[in-house]
C-alpha positions as CSV (number, residue, x, y, z in Angstrom):
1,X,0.0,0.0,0.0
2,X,3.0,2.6,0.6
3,X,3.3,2.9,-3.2
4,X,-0.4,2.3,-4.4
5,X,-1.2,6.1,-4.1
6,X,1.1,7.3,-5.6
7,X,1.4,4.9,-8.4
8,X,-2.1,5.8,-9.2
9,X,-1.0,9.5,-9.2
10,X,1.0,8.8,-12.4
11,X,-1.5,6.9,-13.8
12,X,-4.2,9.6,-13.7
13,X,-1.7,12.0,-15.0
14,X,-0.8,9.7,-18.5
15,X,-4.9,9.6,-18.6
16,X,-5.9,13.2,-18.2
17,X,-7.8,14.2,-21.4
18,X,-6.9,18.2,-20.3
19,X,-3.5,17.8,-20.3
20,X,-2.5,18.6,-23.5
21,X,0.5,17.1,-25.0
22,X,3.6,18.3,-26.8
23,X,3.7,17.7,-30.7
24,X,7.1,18.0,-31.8
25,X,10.6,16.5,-30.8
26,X,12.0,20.1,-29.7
27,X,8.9,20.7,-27.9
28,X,9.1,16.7,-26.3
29,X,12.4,17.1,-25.1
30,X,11.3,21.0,-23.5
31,X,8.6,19.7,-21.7
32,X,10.4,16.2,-20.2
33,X,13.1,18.4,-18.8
34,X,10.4,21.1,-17.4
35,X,8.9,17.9,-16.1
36,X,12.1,16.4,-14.6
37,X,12.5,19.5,-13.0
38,X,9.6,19.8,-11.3
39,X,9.5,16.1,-10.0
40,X,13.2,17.1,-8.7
41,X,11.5,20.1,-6.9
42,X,9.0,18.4,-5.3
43,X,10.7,15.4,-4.4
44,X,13.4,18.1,-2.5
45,X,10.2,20.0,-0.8
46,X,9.1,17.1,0.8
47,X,12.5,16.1,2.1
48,X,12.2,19.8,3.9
49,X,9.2,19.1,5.5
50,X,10.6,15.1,6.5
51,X,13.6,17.2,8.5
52,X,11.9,18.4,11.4
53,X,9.8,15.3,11.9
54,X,10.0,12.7,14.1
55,X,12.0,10.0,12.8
56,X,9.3,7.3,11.7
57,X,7.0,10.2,10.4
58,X,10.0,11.4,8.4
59,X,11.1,8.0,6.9
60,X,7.5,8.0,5.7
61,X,7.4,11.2,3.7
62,X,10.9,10.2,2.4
63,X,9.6,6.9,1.0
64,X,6.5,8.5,-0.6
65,X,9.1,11.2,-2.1
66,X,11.4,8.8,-3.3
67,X,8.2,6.8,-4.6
68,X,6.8,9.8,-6.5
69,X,10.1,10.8,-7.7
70,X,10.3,7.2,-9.4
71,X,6.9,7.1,-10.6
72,X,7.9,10.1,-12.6
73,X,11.2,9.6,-14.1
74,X,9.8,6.6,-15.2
75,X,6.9,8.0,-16.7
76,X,9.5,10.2,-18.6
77,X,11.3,8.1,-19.6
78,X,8.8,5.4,-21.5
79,X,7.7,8.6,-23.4
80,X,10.8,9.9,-24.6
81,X,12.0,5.9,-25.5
82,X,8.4,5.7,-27.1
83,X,9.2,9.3,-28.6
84,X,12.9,8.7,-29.6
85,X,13.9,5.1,-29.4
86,X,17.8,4.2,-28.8
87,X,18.7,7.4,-29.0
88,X,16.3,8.7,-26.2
89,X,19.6,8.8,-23.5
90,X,21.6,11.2,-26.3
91,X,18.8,13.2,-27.0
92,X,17.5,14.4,-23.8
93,X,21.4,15.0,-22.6
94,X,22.1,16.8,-25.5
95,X,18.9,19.1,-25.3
96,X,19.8,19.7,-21.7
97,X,23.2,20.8,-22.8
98,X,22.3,23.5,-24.8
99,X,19.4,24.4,-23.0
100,X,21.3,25.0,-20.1
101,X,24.7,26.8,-21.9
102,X,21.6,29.2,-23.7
103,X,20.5,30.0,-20.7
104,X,23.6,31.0,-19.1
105,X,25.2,33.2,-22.0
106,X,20.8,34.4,-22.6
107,X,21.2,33.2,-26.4
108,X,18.1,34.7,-27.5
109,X,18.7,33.3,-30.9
110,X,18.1,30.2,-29.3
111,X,15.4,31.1,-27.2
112,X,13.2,32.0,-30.6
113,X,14.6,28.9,-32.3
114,X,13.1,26.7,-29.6
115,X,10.3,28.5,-28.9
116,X,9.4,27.6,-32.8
117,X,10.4,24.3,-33.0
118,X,8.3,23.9,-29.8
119,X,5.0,25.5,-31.2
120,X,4.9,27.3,-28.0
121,X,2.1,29.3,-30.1
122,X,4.2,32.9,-29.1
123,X,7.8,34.0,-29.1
124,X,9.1,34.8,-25.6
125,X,11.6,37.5,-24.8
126,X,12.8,35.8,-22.0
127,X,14.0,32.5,-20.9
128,X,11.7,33.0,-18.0
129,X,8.7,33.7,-20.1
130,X,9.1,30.5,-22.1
131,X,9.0,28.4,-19.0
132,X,5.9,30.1,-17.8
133,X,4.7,29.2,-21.3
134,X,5.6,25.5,-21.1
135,X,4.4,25.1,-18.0
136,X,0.5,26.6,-18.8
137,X,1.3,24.9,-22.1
138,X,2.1,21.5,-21.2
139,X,2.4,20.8,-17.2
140,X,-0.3,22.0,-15.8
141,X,-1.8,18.8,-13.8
142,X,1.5,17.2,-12.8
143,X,1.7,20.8,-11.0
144,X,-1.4,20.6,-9.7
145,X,-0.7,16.8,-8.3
146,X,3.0,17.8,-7.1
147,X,0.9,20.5,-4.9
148,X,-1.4,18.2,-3.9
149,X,0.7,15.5,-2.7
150,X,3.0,18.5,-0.6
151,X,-0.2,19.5,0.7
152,X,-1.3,16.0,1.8
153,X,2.1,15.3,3.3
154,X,2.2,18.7,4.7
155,X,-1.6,17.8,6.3
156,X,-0.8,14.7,7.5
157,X,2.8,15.4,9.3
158,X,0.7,18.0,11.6
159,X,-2.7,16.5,12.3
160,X,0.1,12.9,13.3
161,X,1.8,15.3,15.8
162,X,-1.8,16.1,17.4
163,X,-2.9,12.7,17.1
164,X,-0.4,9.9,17.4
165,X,-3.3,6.8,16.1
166,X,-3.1,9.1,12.7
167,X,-2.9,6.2,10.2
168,X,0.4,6.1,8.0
169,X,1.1,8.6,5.4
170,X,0.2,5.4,2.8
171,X,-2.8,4.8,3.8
172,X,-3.8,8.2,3.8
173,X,-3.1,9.3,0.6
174,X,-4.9,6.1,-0.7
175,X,-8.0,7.1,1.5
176,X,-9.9,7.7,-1.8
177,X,-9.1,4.5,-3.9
178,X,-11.7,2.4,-3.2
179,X,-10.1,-1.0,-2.0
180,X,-11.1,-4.2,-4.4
181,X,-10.9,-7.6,-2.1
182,X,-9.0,-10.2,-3.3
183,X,-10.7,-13.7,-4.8
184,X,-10.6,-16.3,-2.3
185,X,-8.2,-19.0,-3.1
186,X,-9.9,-22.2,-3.1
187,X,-8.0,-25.1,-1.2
188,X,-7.7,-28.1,-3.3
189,X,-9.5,-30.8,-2.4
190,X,-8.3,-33.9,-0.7
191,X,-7.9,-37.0,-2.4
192,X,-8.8,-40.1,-0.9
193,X,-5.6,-42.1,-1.6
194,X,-6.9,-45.7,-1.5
195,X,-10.2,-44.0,-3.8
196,X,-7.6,-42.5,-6.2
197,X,-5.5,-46.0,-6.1
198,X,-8.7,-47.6,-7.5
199,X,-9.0,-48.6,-11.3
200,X,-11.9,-50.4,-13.1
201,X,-10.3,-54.2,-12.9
202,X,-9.7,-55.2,-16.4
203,X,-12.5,-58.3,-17.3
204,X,-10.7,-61.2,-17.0
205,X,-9.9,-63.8,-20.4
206,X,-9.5,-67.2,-19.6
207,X,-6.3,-68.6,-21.3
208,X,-6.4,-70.6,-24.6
209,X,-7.3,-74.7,-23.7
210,X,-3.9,-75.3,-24.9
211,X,-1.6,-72.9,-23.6
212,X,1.3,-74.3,-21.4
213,X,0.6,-74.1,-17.8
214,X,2.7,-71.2,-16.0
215,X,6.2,-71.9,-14.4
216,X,5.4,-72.0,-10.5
217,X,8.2,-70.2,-9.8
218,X,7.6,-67.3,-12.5
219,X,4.2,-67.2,-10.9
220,X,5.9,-66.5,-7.4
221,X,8.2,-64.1,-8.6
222,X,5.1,-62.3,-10.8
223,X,3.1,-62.2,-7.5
224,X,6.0,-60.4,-5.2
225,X,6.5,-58.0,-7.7
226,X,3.1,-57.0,-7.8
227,X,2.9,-57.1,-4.1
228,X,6.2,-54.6,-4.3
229,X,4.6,-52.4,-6.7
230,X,1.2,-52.4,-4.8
231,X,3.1,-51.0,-1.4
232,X,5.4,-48.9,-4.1
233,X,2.0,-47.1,-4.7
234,X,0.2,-46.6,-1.0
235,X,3.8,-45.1,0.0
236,X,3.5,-42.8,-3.3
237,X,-0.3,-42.2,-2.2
238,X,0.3,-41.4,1.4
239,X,3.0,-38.9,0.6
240,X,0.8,-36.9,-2.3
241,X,-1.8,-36.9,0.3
242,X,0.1,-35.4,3.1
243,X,1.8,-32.5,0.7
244,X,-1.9,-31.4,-1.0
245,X,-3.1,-31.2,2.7
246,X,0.0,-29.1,3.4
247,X,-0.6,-27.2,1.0
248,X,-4.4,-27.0,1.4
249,X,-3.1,-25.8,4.6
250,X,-0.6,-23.2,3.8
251,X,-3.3,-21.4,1.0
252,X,-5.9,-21.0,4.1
253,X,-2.9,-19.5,6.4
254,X,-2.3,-16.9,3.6
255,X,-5.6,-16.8,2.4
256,X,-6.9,-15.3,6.0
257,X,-3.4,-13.4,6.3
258,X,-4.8,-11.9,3.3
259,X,-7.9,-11.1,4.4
260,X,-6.6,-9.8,8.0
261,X,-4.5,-7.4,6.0
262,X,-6.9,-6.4,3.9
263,X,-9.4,-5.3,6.7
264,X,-6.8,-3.5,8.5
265,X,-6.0,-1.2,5.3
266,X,-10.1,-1.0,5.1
267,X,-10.0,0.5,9.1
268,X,-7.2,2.7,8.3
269,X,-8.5,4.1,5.2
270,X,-12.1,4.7,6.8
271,X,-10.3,6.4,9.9
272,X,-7.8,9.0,7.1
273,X,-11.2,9.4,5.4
274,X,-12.5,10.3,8.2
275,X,-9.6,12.5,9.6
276,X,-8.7,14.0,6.2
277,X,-12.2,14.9,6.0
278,X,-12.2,17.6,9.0
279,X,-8.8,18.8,6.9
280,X,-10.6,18.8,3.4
281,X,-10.1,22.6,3.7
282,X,-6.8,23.3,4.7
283,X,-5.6,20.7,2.8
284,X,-7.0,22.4,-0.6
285,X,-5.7,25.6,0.4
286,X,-2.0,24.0,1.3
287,X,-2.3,22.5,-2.0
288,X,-3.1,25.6,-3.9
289,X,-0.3,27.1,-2.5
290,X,2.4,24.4,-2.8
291,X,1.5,24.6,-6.9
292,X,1.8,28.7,-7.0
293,X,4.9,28.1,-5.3
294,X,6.3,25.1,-7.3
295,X,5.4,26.8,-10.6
296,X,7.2,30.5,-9.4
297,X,10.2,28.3,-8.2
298,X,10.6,26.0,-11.4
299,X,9.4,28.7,-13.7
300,X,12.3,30.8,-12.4
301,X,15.2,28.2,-12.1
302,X,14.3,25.6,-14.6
303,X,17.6,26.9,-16.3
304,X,19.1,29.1,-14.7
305,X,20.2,27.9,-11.6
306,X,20.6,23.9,-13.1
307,X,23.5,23.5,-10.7
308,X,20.9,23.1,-7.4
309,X,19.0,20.4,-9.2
310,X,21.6,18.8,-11.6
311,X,25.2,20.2,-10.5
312,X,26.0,21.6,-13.4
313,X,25.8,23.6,-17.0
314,X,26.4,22.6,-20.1
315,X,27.7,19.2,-21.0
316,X,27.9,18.1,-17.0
317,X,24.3,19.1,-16.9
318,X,23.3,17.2,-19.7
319,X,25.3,14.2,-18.1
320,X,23.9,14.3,-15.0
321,X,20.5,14.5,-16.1
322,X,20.6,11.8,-18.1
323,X,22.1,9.6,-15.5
324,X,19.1,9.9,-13.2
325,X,16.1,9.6,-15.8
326,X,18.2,6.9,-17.6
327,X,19.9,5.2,-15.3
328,X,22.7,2.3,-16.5
């Protein structure tokens, strides 16, 4: 359950019918790294608000951080291998590369290059401008869900100091998905060894008048094989029988394990329901704020100030870029 919500997150984000999708490679490659960006951001705001914590509320928001931050570079990465195939890696370095050295010397040759090559629909002045364009063009729900999440985190960490029987941070985040119970597993059923050993007796044909009579000692030897091979088979039907009740066994264990776990996540999701429900309010408004704030901070230092999110300009940005949406 700790990465269910989230998971989900990214999923309603590749389905959103309003989010409207960039055309072109140039304009591809500008909104992944906008994108990256942003995931970057918010992955580093939530860290903030783990540091004061308590330590097992903090290793909470960290995992769901980390978890978000995956569930996105992921997500950006299938779309630029859909987009770009082998050469995805390359690509997305290289455009970072020169994004970034533009930036720093304010090409604005490039800036109007891009900007057409994007269809950005307008011709910015200013490197700032066009990421305020990308991101109303392109990025507006992954904002919206970046502020959300903050805002949920930011909910949850202080109602849990008022009120230490909060459910975890997974659970409520996931207080909306609406929890599907797993099929029972059916035990197989157990065979009757001596009612399985049983065969329709094959009729019986006298031999011809003039057949030789049997050897008595072949006869002997016939009959003590048999009698081996009879005992061969109880031993063989005993020890089937005791491993299908063992496993008939072992499926009820985890089936009601199972079960056990799945109405505890039912309880806790009803009580974050329940809690989150007297925060409905300040949790919208914490959200609003957290995507003002995400879009004047990204919108401002997509580029510019590359070094606090990728540690570098240039080539090294490119590099470094590439290294954590594609890793080796």
């Amino acid at each position: 359950m700790k990465t269910f919500a989230l998971l989900l997150l990214g999923t309603a984000l590749l389905a959103s019918p309003a989010w409207a999708q960039p055309s072109t490679d140039a304009a591809v490659l500008l909104s992944a790294y906008a994108r990256f960006t942003l995931a970057r951001e918010v992955q580093a705001q939530a860290l903030n608000l783990a540091k004061p914590l308590p330590e097992a509320d903090a290793k909470q928001i960290v995992e769901q951080a980390n978890t978000w931050m995956s569930t996105e570079t992921a997500q950006l990465r299938a779309g630029l291998d859909e987009r770009f195939g082998q050469s995805a890696r390359d690509r997305f370095s290289g455009f970072v590369a020169e994004y970034t050295s533009a930036e720093k010397t304010n090409d604005l040759h490039y800036l109007g290059r891009l900007a057409g090559d994007a269809k950005l629909g307008s011709t910015p002045l200013e490197f700032s401008e066009m990421r305020r364009l990308v991101l109303d063009k392109w990025l507006t729900v992954p904002f919206e869900k970046g502020g959300r999440l903050l805002g949920e985190m930011q909910t949850w960490a202080e109602v849990r100091a008022k009120n230490p029987q909060t459910p975890p941070l997974s659970a409520w985040l996931a207080r909306e998905q609406t929890t599907v119970a797993a099929a029972p597993v059916a035990p197989p059923k157990p065979v009757n060894p001596l009612a399985a050993a049983e065969a329709a007796v094959p009729e019986w044909v006298p031999p011809p008048a003039d057949s030789t009579p049997a050897n008595p000692m072949d006869a002997f030897a016939l009959s003590r094989k048999e009698k081996r091979d009879s005992a061969l088979q109880d031993a063989q039907a005993g020890m089937q029988q005791m491993a299908m009740e063992r496993q008939s066994a072992e499926q009820e264990f985890a089936a009601k394990k199972m079960a056990d776990a799945q109405a505890d996540a039912e309880a806790m999701r009803a009580q974050a329901q329940k809690m989150a429900a007297v925060e409905k309010e300040a949790i919208d408004q914490r959200a609003n704020s957290w995507s003002g704030r995400l879009k004047n901070i990204v919108s401002a230092t997509v580029g510019a100030a590359t070094g606090a999110f990728t540690g570098g300009i240039g080539t090294e940005a490119g590099r470094q870029a590439a290294d954590a949406l594609f890793p080796r």
